[in-house]
N, C-alpha and C positions, 0 to 999 in steps of 0.2 A: 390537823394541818401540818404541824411538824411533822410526824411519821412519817407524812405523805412525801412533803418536800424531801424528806432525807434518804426519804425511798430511792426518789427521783435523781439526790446527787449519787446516792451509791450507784443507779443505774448508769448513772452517766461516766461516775466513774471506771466502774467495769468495762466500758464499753470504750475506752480511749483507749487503751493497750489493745485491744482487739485489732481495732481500727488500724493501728499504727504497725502491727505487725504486718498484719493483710497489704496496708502499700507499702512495707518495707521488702516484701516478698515479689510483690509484682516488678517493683525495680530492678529485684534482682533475677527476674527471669525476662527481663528488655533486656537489661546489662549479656545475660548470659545468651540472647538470642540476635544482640547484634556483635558480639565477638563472635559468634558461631556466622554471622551472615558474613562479617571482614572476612574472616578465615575460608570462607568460599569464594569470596570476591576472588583475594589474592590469591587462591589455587585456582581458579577461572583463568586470571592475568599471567598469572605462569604458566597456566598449559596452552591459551592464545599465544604468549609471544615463543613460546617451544614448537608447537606448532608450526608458526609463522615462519622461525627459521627452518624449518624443515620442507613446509610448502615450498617457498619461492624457489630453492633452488631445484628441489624438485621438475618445478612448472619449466626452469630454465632449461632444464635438460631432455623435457618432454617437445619442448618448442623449437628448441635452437639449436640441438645437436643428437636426438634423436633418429629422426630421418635421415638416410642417407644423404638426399638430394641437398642438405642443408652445406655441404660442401663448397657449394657454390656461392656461398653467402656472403665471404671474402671479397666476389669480386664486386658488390655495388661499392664498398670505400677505394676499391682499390682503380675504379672508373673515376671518382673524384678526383684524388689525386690524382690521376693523370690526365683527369683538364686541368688542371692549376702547373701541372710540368711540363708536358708535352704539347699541350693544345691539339694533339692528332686524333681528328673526330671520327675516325673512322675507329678507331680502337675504343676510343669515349662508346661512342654507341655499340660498342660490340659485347663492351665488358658491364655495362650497365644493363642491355638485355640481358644475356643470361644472369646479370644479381637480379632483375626483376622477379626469372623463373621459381626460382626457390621460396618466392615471397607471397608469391602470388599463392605459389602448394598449400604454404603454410595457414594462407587467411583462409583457405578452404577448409583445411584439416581443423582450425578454429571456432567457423562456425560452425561447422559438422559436430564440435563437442557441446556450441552454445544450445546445439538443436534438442539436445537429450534434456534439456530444463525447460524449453517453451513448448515443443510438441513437435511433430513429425509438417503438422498446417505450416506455422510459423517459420519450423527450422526450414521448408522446404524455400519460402519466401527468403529468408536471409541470406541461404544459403544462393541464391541467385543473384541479390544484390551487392552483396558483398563479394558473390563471384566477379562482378561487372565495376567491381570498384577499381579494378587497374585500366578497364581500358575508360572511366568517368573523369580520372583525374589525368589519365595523359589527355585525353579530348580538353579539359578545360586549359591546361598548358597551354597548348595546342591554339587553343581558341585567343588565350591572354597574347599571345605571338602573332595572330594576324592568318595564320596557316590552316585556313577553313579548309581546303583540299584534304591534308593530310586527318583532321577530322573527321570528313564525310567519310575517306577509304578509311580509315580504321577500323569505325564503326562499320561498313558494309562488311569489312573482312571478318570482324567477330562473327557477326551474323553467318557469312558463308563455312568459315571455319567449322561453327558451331552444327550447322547439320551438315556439312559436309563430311567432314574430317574428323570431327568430336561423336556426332555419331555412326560414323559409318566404320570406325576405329572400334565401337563400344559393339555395334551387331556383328562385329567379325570375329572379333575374342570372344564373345559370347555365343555364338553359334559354334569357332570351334570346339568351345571347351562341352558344350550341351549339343553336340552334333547326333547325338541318337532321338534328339525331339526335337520339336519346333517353337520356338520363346513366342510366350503369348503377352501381348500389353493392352490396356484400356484404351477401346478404339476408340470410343466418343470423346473423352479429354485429346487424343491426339489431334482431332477432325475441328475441335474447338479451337486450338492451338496454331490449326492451319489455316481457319478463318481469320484472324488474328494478324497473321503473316502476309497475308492476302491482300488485306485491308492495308498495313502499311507498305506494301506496293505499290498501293492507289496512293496513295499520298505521295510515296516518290517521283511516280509517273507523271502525275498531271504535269508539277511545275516545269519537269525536263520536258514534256510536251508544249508547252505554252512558251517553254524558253525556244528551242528549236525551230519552231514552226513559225515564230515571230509574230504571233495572232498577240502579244498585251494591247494591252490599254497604254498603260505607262511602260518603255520599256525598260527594264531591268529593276522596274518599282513592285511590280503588279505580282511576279513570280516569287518576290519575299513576301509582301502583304498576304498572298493566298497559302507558301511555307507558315507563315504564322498562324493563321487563322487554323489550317491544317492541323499544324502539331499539340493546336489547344485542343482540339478535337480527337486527335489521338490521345491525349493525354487524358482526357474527360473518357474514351473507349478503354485504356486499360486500368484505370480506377475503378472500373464499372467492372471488368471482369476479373478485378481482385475481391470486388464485394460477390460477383458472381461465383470464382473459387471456394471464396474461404467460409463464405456465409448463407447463401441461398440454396446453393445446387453440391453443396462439397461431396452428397455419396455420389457422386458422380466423376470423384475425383479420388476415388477405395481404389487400389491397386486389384486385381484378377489374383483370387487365392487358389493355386489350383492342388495344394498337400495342405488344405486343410486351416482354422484356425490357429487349430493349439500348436502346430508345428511354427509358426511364425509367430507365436509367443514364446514359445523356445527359444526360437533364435534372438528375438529381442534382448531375451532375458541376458542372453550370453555377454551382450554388449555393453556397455560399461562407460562411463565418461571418466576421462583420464586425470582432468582439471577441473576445475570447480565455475560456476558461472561469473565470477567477479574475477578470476584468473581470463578467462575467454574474455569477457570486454573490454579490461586491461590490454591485452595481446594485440586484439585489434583493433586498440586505437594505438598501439607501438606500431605494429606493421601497415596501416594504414598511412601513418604518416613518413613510413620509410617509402614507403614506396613513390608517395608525392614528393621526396627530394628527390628519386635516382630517376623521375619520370622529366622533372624538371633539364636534369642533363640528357636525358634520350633523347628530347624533343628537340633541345637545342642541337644537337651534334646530328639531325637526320638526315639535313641537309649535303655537309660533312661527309659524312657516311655515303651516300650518292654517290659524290665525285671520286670520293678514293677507293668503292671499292666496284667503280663503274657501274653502279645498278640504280635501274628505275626509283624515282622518290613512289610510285605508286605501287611497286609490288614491294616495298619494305614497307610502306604503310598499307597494303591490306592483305597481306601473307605473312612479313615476320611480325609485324607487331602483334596481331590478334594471336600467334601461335602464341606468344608468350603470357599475352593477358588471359588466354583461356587455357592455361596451364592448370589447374584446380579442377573446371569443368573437365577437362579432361581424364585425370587421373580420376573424379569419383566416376565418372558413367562408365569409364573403364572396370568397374570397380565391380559397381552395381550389377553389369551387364555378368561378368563371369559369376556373380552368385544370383543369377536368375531372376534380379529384381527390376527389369525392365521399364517399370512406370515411373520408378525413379530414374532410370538414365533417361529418359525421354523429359523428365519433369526438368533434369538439369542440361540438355544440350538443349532439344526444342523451346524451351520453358525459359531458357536463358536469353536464345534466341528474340522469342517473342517480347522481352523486358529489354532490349537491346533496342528493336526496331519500332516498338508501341510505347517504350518512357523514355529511354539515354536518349536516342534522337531528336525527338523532341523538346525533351529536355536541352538540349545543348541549343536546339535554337531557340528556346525562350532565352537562355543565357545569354548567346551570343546578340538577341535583343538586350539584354538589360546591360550588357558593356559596349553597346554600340554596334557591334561588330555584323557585318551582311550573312550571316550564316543562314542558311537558307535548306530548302529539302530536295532543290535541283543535283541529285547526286550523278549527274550528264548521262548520256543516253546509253556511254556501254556499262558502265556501272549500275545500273538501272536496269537493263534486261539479262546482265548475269545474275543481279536479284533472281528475276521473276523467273529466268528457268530456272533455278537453280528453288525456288520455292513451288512449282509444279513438279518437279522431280521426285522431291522430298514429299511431298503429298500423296502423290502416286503410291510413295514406297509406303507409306503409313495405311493408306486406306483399307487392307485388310484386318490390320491386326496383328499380323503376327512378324517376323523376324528370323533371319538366317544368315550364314555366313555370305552367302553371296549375294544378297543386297548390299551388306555392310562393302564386301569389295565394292561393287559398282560405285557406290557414295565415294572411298577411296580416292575409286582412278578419274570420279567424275570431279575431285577437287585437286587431282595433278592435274588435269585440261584447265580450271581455271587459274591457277596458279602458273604456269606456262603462258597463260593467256594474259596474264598482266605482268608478264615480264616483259611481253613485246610492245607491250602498250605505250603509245605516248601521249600522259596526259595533256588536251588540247587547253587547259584555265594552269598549267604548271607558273609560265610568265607571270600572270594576274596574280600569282598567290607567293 
């Protein structure tokens, strides 16, 4: 029993310095694996904040003084200021357009970079909402002011702008420059896009119809209750054909590859995002909110602008302002069109189009319901059938397929006639608004 027991203490003895070194050891390779984890930390934090000075200004110079056109960017402060010195609103709005123009370039060229992280589906989406964000926030201005007129023209003149002028401007440089062939685009997405178009005509027409004809029930009640009812209805239709784009039927929305796959993985490949995606959502909540101050002073001074520089309130609201808001559309389908990528330019002037006259419209008359305001879809009867021809037209021109320089004119001179045409115009609701 003794032997045993002392067996026992030697073993045990033996076995405590064992012990003790084994966790003296492991502490000391914690110790030596969380000096080694700090030491990566704080080289992590040094190359993050090295980095970061080098990002931003980077980003600032890609943004704001890059572009040419950014030239122009001087004059949205320098339109503030002189509503605060001069009060002469003819210059207010003169100098605050053109600061919108360069703003407007910018939030395109932005999401055009946000589009290379979400996908070509998504970026196409964004890239049209956030095209249509200059002419959403001067409409709501607009709307917060009492000046439902100068809303309905706005929004029509994007719309005519948009196939008119946006793309009759994009098939003309692109026909010249590919004038040895004939530019082919995806006729069924077009044909979709003009149903669409079609449909928010009928919505314009009735109430101009029912107002005119003097057939209500209630009158001047009956033709907003049936506006509302309408624009829920559009609203419910292009939701339905966003799940229809992006989710049910989207090979139906493949661009026409006519050199092949791998050639346009090539070209993919070449393109590059300049800024990073948390740089791009940054930018376009700065430019988004620039442009809701200088919109603020356009709206106000449009009136102004009228009298001083003798022109209709109705052709400055549906010929200059949409030139300026679809500044972005513009320069990309321009873009598109000269490198042969037609289903994109169609996706951004048509595609704009149709998000203009199937959601923003609508859109603003649910709002101008929820602040009161009678904003209604009676956009009166010649603003209404310069729509509808002017969406038969553009139908026509799509229904084959294909694209050339002298369609593109025709669209051109067919939006000098309207633009002419509401210069002579005199708004008959100007008084009322």
């Amino acid at each position: 029993m003794v032997s045993i027991d002392g067996k026992t203490d030697l073993e045990s003895d033996e076995e405590i310095p064992f012990s003790s070194s084994a966790a003296t050891s492991k502490v000391e390779a914690l110790d030596f694996e969380m000096i080694h984890l700090r030491s990566w930390a704080d080289l992590a934090n040094s190359w993050v904040s090295t980095h970061m000075w080098i990002r931003v200004p980077r980003s600032i110079y890609i943004v704001l003084f890059k572009a040419k056109i950014n030239v122009l960017l001087p004059l949205g402060p320098l339109a503030i200021l002189l509503h605060y010195i001069t009060g002469k609103h003819g210059w207010v709005f003169f100098f605050s357009l053109v600061g919108i123009v360069p703003l407007a370039e910018r939030i395109g060229y932005v999401t055009e970079q946000l589009a290379f992280y979400t996908g070509p589906t998504v970026g196409g989406l964004l890239n049209a909402t956030f095209g249509n964000a200059t002419e959403m926030i001067i409409s709501i201005y607009a709307l917060k002011n009492r000046m439902i007129r100068v809303v309905q023209q706005s929004l029509l003149g994007s719309i005519l702008s948009n196939m008119l002028l946006v793309l009759g401007c994009a098939f003309f440089t692109g026909g010249i420059i590919h004038y040895q062939k004939i530019q082919v685009f995806n006729k069924s997405a077009a044909l979709v896009n003009s149903g669409l178009l079609l449909m928010a005509v009928m919505g314009l027409m009735f109430p101009a119809v029912l107002h005119f004809t003097h057939s209500e029930i209630h009158f001047g009640k009956s033709e907003l209750s049936l506006s509302r009812f309408s624009s829920c209805v559009m609203l419910v239709a292009y939701a339905s054909y966003l799940f229809f784009q992006l989710r049910s039927h989207r090979n139906l929305y493949n661009p026409i590859e006519e050199e092949g796959i791998r050639d346009e993985d090539e070209s993919d490949e070449e393109e590059a995002p300049e800024i990073t995606h948390w740089e791009a959502i940054g930018w376009l909540a700065v430019l988004t909110v620039w442009v809701s101050v200088l919109s603020g002073y356009l709206v106000d001074a449009i009136q102004g602008a009228s009298d001083s520089f003798n022109m209709p309130v109705a052709f400055i609201s549906v010929i200059l302002l949409p030139i300026v808001g679809n500044a972005a559309e513009h320069a990309s389908a321009i873009m598109f069109a000269m490198k042969d990528k037609l289903d994109i330019t169609l996706g951004v002037a048509i595609g704009s189009s149709t998000q203009i006259s199937m959601f923003v419209i609508p859109f603003c008359v649910v709002v101008g319901w929820i602040m009161g305001q009678p904003m209604d879809l009676n956009f009166q009867l010649f603003e209404t059938a310069t729509l509808f021809i002017t969406v038969l037209v553009v139908a026509f021109m799509l229904q084959d397929g294909t694209s050339n320089y002298f369609k593109g004119l025709m669209l051109i001179l067919c939006y000098l006639i309207v633009a002419a045409s509401f210069f002579v115009h005199v708004d008959p609701s100007e008084d009322g608004n």
